[in-house]
C-alpha positions in Angstrom: 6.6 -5.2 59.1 6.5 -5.1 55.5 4.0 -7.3 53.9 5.6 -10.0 51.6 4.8 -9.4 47.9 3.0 -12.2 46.0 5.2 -14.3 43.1 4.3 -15.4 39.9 5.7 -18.2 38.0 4.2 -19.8 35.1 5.1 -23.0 33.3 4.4 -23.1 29.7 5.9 -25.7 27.0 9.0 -24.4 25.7 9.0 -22.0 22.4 11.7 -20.4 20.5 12.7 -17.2 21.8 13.6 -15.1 19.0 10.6 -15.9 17.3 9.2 -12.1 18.0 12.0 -11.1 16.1 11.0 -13.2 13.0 7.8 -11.4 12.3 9.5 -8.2 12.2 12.3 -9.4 9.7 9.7 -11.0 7.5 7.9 -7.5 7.7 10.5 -5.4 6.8 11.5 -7.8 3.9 8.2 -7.7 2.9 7.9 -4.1 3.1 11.1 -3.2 1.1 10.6 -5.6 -2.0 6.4 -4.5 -2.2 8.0 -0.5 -2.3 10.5 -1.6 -4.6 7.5 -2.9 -6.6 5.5 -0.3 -6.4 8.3 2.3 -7.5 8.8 0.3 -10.2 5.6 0.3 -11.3 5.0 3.6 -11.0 8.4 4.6 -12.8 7.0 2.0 -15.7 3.3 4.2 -15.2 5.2 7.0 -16.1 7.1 6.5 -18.9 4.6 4.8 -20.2 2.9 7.8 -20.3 6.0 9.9 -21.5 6.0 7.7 -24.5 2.8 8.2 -25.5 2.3 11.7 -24.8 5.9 12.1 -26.6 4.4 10.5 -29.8 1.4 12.8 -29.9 3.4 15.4 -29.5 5.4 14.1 -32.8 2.6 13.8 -34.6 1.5 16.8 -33.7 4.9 18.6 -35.0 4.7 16.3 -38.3 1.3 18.3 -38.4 2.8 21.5 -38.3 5.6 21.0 -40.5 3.0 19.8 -43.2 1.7 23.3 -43.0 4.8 25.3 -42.8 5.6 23.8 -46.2 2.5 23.9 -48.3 1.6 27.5 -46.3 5.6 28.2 -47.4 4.3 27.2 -50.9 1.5 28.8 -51.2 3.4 32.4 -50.5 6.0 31.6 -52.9 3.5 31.5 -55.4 1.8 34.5 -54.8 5.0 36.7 -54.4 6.1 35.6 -57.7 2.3 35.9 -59.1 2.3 39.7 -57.6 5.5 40.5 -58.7 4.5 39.5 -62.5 1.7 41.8 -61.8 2.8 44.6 -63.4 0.3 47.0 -62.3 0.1 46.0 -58.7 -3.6 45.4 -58.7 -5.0 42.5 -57.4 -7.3 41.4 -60.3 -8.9 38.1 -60.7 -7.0 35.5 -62.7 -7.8 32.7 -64.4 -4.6 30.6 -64.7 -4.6 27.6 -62.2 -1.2 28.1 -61.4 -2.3 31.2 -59.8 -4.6 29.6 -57.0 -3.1 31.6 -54.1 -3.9 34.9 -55.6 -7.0 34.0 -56.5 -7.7 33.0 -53.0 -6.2 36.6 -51.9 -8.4 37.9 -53.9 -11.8 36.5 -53.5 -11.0 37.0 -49.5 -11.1 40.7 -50.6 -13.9 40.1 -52.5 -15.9 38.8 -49.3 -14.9 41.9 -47.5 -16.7 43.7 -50.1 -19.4 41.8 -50.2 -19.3 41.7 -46.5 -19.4 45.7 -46.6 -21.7 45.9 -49.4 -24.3 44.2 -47.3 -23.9 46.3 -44.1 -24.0 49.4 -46.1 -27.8 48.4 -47.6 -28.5 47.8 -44.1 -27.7 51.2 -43.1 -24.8 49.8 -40.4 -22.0 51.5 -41.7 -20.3 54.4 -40.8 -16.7 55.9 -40.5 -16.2 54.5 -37.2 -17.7 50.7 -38.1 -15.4 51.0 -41.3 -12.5 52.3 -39.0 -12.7 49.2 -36.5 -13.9 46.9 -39.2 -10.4 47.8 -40.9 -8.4 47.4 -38.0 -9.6 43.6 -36.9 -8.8 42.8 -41.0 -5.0 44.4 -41.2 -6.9 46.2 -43.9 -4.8 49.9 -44.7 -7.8 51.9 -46.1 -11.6 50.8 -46.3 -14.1 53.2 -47.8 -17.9 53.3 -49.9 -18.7 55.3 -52.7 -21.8 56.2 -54.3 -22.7 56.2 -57.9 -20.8 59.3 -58.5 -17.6 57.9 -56.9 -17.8 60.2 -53.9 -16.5 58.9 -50.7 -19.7 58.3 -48.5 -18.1 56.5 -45.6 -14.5 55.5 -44.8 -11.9 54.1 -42.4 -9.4 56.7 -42.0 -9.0 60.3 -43.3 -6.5 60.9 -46.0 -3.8 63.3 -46.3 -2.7 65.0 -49.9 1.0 64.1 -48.8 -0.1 60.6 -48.8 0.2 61.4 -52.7 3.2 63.2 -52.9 1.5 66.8 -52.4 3.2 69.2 -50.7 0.9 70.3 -48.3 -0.4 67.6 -45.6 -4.3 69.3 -45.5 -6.6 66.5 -45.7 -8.3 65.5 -48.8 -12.3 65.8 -49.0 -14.2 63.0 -49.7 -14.9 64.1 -52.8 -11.3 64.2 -53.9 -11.2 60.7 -53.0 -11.4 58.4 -56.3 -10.0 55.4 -58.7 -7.6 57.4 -59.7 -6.4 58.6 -56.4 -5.7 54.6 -55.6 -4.3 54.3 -59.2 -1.6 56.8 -58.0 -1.2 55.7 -54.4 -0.7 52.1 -56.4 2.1 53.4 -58.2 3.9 55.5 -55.8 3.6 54.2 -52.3 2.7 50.5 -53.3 -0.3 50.7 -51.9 -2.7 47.9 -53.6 -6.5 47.9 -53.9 -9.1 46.3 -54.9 -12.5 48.3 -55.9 -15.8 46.6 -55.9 -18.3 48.0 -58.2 -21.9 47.1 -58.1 -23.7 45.6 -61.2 -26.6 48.6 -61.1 -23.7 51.0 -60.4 -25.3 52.7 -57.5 -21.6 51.9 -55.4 -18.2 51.0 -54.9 -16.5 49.0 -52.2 -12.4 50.2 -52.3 -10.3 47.8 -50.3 -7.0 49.1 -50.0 -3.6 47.1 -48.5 0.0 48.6 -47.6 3.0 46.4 -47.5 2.4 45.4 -44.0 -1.5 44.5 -44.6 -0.1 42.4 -48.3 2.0 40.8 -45.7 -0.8 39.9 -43.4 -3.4 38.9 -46.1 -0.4 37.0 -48.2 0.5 34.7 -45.6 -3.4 34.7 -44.2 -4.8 32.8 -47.3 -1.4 31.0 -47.6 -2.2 29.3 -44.7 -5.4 28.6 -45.4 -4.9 27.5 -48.4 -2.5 25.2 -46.6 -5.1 24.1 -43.9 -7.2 23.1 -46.6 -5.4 20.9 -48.7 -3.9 19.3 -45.3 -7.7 17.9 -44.3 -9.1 16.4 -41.4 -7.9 13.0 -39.7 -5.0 12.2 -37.5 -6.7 12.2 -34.7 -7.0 16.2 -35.3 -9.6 18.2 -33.2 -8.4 21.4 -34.2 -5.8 23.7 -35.1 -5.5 27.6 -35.3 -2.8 29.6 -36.4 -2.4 33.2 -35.0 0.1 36.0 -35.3 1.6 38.0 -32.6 -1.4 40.5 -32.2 -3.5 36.8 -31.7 -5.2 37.4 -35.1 -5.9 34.1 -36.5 -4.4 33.7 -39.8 -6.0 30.1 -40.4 -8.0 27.8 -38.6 -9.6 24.3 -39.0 -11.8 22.1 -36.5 -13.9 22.8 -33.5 -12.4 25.5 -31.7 -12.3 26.1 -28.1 -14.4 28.2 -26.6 -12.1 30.0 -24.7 -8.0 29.8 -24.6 -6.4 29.2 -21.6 -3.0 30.4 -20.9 -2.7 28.9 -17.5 0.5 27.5 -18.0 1.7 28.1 -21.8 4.7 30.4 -22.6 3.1 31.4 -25.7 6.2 35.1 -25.6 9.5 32.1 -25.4 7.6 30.3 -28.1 7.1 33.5 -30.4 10.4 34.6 -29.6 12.1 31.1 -30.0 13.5 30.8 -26.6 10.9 27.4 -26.1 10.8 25.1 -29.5 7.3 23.9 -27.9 4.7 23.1 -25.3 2.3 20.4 -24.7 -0.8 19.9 -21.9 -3.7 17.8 -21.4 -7.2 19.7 -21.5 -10.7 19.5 -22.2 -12.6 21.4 -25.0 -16.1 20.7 -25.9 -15.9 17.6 -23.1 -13.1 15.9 -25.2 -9.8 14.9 -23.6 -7.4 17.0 -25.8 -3.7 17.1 -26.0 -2.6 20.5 -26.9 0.5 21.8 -28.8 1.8 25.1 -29.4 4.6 25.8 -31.1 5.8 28.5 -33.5 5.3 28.4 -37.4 8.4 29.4 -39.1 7.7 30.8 -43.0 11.0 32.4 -44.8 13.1 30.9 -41.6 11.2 33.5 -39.2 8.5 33.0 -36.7 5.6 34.4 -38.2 3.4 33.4 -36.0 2.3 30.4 -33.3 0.1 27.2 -33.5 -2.1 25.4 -31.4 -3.4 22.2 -32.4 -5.4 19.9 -30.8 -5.1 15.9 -30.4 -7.7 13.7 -30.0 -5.6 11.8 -26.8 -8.8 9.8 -25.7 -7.2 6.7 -27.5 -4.4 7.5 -25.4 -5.5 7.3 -22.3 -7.5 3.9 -23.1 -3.8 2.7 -23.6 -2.5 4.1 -20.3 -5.4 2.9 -18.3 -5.3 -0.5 -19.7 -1.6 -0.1 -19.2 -2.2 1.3 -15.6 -5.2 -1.7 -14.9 -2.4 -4.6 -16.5 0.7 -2.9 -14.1 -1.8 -3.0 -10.9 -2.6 -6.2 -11.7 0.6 -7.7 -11.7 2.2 -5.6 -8.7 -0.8 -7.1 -6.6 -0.4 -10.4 -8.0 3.3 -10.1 -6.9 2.6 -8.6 -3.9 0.1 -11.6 -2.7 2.7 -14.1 -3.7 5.3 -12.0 -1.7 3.4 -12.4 1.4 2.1 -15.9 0.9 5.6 -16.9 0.2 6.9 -15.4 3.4 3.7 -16.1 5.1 4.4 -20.1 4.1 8.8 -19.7 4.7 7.8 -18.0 8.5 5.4 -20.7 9.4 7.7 -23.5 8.3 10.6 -21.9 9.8 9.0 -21.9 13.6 7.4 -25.3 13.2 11.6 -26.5 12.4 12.0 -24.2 15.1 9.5 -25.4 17.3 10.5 -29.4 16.8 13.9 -28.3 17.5 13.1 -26.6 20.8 10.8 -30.0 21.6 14.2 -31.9 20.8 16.0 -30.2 23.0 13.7 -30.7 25.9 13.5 -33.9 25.0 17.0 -34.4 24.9 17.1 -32.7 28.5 14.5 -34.9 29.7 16.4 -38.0 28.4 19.7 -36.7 29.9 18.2 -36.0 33.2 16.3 -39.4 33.2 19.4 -41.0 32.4 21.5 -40.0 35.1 18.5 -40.1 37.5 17.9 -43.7 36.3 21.8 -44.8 36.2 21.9 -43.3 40.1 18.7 -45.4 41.3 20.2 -48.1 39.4 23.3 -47.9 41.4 21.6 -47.0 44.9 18.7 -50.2 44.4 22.1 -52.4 43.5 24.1 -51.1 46.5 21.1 -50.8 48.9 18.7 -52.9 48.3 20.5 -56.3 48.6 22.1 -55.2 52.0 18.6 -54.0 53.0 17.1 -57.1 52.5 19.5 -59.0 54.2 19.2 -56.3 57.1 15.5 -56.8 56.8 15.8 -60.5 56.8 18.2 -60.6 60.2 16.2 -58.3 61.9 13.3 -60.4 61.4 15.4 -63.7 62.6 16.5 -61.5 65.9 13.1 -60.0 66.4 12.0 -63.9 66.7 14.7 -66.2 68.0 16.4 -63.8 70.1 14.0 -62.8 72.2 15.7 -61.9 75.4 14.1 -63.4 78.7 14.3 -60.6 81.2 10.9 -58.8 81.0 12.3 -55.1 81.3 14.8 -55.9 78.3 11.7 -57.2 75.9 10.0 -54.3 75.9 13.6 -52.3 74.5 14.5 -54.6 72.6 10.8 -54.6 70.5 11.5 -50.7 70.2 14.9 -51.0 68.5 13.5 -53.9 66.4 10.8 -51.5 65.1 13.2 -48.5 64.6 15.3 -51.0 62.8 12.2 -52.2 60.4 10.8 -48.9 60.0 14.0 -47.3 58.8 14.2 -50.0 56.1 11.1 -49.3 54.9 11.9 -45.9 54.7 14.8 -46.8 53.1 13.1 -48.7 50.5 10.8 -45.7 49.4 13.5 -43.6 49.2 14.8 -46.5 46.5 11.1 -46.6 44.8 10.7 -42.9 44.5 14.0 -42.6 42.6 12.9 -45.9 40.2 9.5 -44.3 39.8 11.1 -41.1 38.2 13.1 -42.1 36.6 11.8 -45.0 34.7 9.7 -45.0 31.2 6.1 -44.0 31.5 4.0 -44.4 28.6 0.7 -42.2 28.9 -2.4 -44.1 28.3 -5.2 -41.4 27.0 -8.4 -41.9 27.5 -11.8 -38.8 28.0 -12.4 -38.9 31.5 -14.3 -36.5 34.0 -11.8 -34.2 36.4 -14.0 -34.2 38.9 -13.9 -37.6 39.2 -10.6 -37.6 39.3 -10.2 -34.7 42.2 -13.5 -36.6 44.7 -10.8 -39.7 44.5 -7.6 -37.7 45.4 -9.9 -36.0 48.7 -11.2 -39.5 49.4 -7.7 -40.7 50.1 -7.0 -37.6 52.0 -9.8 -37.0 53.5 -9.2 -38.6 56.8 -5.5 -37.2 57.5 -6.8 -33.9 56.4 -9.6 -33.7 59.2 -6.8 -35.4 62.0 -4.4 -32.4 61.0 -7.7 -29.9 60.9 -7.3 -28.9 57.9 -11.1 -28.2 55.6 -11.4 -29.4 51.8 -13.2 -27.8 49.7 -14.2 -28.7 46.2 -15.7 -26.6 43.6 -16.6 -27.9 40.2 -17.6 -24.7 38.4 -17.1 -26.3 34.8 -18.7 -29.8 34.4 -18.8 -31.9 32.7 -15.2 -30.8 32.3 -13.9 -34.4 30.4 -10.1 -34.2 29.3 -7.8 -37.2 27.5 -6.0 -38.3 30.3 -3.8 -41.2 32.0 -6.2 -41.9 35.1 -3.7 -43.1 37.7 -1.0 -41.3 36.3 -2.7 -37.7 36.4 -4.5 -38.8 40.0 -0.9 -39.2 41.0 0.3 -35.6 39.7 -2.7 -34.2 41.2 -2.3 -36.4 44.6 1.0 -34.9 44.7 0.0 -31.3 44.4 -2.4 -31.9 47.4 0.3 -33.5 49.0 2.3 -30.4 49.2 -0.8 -27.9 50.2 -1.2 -30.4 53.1 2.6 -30.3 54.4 2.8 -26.4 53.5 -0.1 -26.0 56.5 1.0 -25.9 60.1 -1.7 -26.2 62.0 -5.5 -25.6 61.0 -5.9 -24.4 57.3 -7.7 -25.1 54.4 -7.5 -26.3 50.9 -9.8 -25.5 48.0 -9.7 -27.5 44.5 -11.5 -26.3 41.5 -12.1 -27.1 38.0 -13.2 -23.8 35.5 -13.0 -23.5 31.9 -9.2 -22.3 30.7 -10.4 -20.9 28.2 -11.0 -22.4 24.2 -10.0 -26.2 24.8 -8.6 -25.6 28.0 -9.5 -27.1 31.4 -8.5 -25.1 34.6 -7.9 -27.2 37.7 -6.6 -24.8 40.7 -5.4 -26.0 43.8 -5.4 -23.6 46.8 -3.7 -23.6 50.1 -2.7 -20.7 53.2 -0.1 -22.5 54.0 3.1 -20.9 54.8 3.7 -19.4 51.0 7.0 -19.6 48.9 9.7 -17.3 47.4 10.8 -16.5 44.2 14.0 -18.8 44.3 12.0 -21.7 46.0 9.3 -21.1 43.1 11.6 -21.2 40.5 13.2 -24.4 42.1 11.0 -26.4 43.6 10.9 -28.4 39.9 13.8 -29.0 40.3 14.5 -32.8 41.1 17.7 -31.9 42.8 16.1 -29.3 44.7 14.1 -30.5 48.6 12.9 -28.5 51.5 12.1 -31.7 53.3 13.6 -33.4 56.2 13.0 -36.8 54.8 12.2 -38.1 51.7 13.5 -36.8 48.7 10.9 -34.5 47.1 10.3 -35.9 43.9 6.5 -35.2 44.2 6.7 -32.0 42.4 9.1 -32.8 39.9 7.0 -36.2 39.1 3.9 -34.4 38.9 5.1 -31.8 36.4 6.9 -34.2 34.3 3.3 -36.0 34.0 1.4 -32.5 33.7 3.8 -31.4 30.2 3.7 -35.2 29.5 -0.6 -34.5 29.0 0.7 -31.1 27.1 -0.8 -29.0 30.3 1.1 -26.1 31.8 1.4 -24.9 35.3 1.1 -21.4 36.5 1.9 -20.9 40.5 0.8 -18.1 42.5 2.5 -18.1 45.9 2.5 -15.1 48.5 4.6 -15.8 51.6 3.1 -16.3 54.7 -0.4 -16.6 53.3 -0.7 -19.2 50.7 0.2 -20.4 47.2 -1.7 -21.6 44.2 -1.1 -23.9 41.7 -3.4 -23.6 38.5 -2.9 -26.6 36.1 -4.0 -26.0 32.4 -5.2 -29.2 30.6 -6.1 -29.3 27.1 -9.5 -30.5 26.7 -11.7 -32.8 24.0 -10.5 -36.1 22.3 -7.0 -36.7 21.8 -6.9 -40.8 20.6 -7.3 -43.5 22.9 -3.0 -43.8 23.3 0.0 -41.6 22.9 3.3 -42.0 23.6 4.3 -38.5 25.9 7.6 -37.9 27.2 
C-alpha cells in the first residue's frame, strides 16, 4: 500500500497577484530611459569634444595660412630682388626692402663661418664637406688657402661643367673665383665666397637652381616664422620638405616624431587636406596638425604644429564632471520617482484587494446572517412552544401504569434534547454571522492555551487521548481579544480531539515566528485530511460532521485574519495534521475595529 503524501496549505492575508510583474515593468522602464540618458550624454560628451577639437584645429589652419602668406611674401621678394641682380651673386644689400636676401645671405654667411671654424679645428675634409653639403641642399662647398688653391671640397669638378669639351676632372688647383664667375654666368650656378680678414682662406658656397630653390623658400619661411611670434596657444611648429628637411621651425620641438597614425604621403600629395591627434611632447598634452603648405599654388612641403589643448581638456572634463552630474541626478530622480509611483501603486492595490475581502466577508455575512435570521424566526418560536408543551406533558401527563413511565420519560428526553440541539444549531449560525468587534489588549498565549486544556482536560483523559503543552517562547505576549481568540483556539482543539478515534495525542506549542511573529502550533495523529478537504474545510458551507454544522473552523479563521494572523495546515492522511497559527506580536492599541 502506498503511503499517503503529506499536504500543505497555507493561509496568508490576501495580496495582489500581478504584483511580481510590477517590479519588472518598473525595471525595464527604468532601464530604458537611464540608457537613453546615458547615450545622450555620451553623444553630448562627444561632440562636445568634436567641437573643441574642431576649433583647435581651425586655429591651427589660421596658423598656417598666416605663414603661407608672409613665407609667399617673403619669396616674391627675393625672386624679384635676384632677378634685379644682374650679376647673379648673392652680395650683401643694404636696402630694407631687400630683407629676404639679406636673410639668404647671412644664412650663407653662417655656413661659412660654420666651415671656417671646423677648418681651424682641423675637422674638415672632402668627405665632412661632402655630407656637410648634402644635409644643406648646398651644390658645391669647398676651402681655399691664401693662394686660392682648393684645399678641401664637396664634390669633384668636371671641365664640361664649364663648357669644355673634354669631361677630365679639374685639379684643385684649376679651381678659383673665376671658375664660379663663369659657372655663374653660364649654368646659373650662384656663390658666395668668404674671404678671411688676414687672407689666409676662402670659404666658396656654391647653389644650383634646385639648392636657390631650397635656400629661397628656407629663409622665406623663416623669415615668416619670425614675424608670425609666439602665442596662440602655440607649442611648436616645423616646416619640412619632402626629403623631411626642416625648412623652418619655432618652439620646443619634440624629441622624436611619431608617425603612428599620420598620412604624412596623402597630405604631400594632396589626396588628405589634413590630420589632427592628441599627444604628449615634453609631458604637455598637445594637439597636433599636419597639413601641407602650399607656396606658388603647389605643395612645397608639410607642417606640423603643435597646440597647447590642456585648456581644452579642462573644458571637456568640466564639461564631462557637469554631464555626469546631471545624468546621475536624473537617474536618482528616475528611480525615486518610480520607486515612490510602485509603492503607491500596491498600497491602492493592496486597499483594493482588502476591499474586496471585505466586500466578500460582508456578502457572506450577509446572507449567512439573513438565513439565521430566517431559521431563528421560523424555528425558534415553534421550538419554544414545542419546548414549553413538552414540559407541560412531561408534568401533567404523567401516565399511571408503571411500565409506560419509564417510556414515556425517554421520549420526553429525546424530545428536550433534540430542542436543545436544535437551538445550537440556531446559535452557531447567529454567532457567525453576527458583528464582532475585536477588543485588543497584550496578553500572554500561554495563558491563553493552559485555559483551553483546562476545559478539555477532563473529556480528553475519558477519550484517552494525552495533552501536551510546550511553551518554547515565553513570555510570548500578543494584542489580542481574550475570549474571542480562546474561542478560535478552543475550536482548533476541538477538531484535533474529534479527528482522533481512539487513544491519541495532542501537542500545543508556542515558538517565535519569526521578527514580530508569534507561532502557536497545534498537533494531532488523528486520522489526517486531503487536499480538497484542506482546501475546504474553511469553507462555511463545507461539514464532515454528522451533526452540527461545522462552523468551528470557519469561526476560528475569521477571528485568526480578524487579529491579522495566518494559518498554515500540515495534514498527512492517516497520521495527523497540524495547524500552525501566526500572530503578530507587540503592542497594537488597546481597541481596533477587525473584520
Amino acid at each position: 500500500m502506498k503511503p499517503q503524501k503529506k499536504v500543505v496549505w497555507q493561509d496568508r492575508n490576501r495580496t495582489y497577484e500581478g504584483r511580481f510583474l510590477q517590479p519588472i515593468a518598473v525595471a525595464i522602464f527604468c532601464a530604458v530611459f537611464i540608457s537613453l540618458i546615458l547615450i545622450m550624454g555620451i553623444i553630448d560628451l562627444r561632440r562636445s569634444s568634436r567641437i573643441l577639437v574642431g576649433f583647435m584645429e581651425n586655429q591651427g589652419l589660421r596658423i598656417i595660412g598666416v605663414v603661407e602668406r608672409l613665407a609667399q611674401e617673403n619669396l616674391n621678394a627675393l625672386i624679384q630682388a635676384y632677378q634685379s641682380d644682374s650679376g647673379g651673386k648673392y652680395v650683401p644689400r643694404t636696402d630694407e626692402t631687400l630683407l629676404p636676401q639679406k636673410s639668404l645671405t647671412a644664412a650663407m654667411v653662417d655656413i661659412g663661418r660654420e666651415i671656417d671654424n671646423e677648418w681651424k679645428a682641423n675637422r674638415v675634409s672632402d668627405e665632412y664637406l661632402g655630407k656637410y653639403a648634402d644635409e644643406k641642399g648646398l651644390w658645391y662647398l669647398a676651402v681655399l688657402n691664401k693662394r686660392e688653391k682648393v684645399v678641401y671640397q664637396s664634390r669633384s669638378l668636371s671641365a664640361e661643367i664649364i663648357g669644355g669639351d673634354e669631361s677630365t676632372m679639374l685639379k684643385r688647383e684649376e679651381i678659383s673665383i673665376d671658375l664660379f664667375n663663369r659657372l655663374s654666368e653660364r649654368r646659373k650656378i650662384g656663390f658666395v665666397a668668404l674671404r678671411r680678414k688676414d687672407g689666409s682662406g676662402t670659404v666658396i658656397i656654391a647653389l644650383d637652381h634646385d639648392g636657390q630653390k631650397f635656400w629661397g623658400i628656407k629663409v622665406s619661411i623663416e623669415k615668416a616664422l619670425e614675424r608670425l611670434g609666439q602665442g596662440q596657444g602655440l607649442v611648436y611648429i616645423a616646416i619640412m620638405d619632402e626629403r623631411d628637411m626642416i625648412l623652418g621651425s619655432q618652439g620646443q620641438l619634440p624629441e622624436k616624431w611619431e608617425e603612428s597614425n599620420l598620412h604624412i604621403d596623402q597630405i604631400l600629395s594632396g589626396t588628405k587636406k589634413f590630420e589632427s591627434r592628441k599627444t604628449l611632447s615634453h609631458d604637455k598634452k598637445i594637439l597636433e596638425i599636419v597639413a601641407p603648405i602650399y607656396l606658388f599654388e603647389r605643395i612645397t612641403g608639410v607642417v606640423r604644429l603643435g597646440l597647447n589643448r590642456e585648456g581644452t581638456d579642462e573644458i571637456i572634463a568640466e564639461n564631462t564632471r557637469n554631464i555626469i552630474f546631471f545624468m546621475a541626478s536624473v537617474i536618482l530622480i528616475t528611480l525615486l520617482s518610480m520607486w515612490i509611483l510602485y509603492r503607491n501603486q500596491n498600497r491602492h492595490l493592496a486597499g483594493i484587494v482588502e476591499m474586496e475581502r471585505q466586500l466578500e466577508k460582508a456578502e457572506r455575512l450577509s446572507a449567512l446572517g439573513q438565513l439565521a435570521a430566517g431559521v431563528a424566526h421560523e424555528i425558534r418560536n415553534p421550538l419554544n412552544a414545542i419546548s414549553m408543551a413538552s414540559q407541560r406533558l412531561k408534568r401533567e401527563f404523567m401516565p399511571a401504569d408503571e411500565d409506560k413511565i419509564k417510556e414515556f420519560q425517554v421520549l420526553a428526553s429525546v424530545i428536550r434534547d433534540e430542542i436543545r440541539r436544535l437551538d445550537g444549531i440556531i446559535e452557531e449560525f447567529l454567532t457567525f454571522s453576527k458583528s464582532r468587534r475585536l477588543e485588543l489588549h497584550d496578553y500572554p498565549v500561554a495563558e491563553v492555551l493552559q485555559k483551553i486544556v483546562n476545559l478539555i482536560k477532563e473529556e480528553a483523559v475519558l477519550k484517552g487521548i494525552a495533552i501536551d503543552t510546550r511553551y518554547n517562547h515565553e513570555p510570548a505576549v500578543i494584542p489580542m481579544d481574550v475570549d474571542k481568540l480562546q474561542q478560535a483556539l478552543f475550536n482548533f482543539v476541538k477538531n484535533a480531539m474529534e479527528s482522533i478515534s481512539g487513544a491519541g495525542n495532542i501537542v500545543l506549542s508556542v515558538d517565535a515566528g519569526g521578527k514580530d511573529r508569534v507561532s502557536i502550533k497545534i498537533s494531532d495523529n488523528g486520522c489526517g485530511m486531503t487536499r480538497g478537504e484542506i482546501e475546504r474545510i474553511f469553507n462555511p458551507e463545507y461539514t464532515t460532521k454528522e451533526k452540527g454544522l461545522g462552523l468551528g473552523l470557519p469561526l476560528a479563521h475569521e477571528i485568526i485574519r480578524g487579529h491579522g494572523g495566518e494559518i498554515r495546515v500540515v495534514s498527512e492522511q492517516g497520521r495527523g495534521t497540524t495547524f500552525e497559527i501566526m500572530l503578530p506580536a507587540g503592542k497594537a492599541g488597546d481597541k481596533n475595529d477587525r473584520g
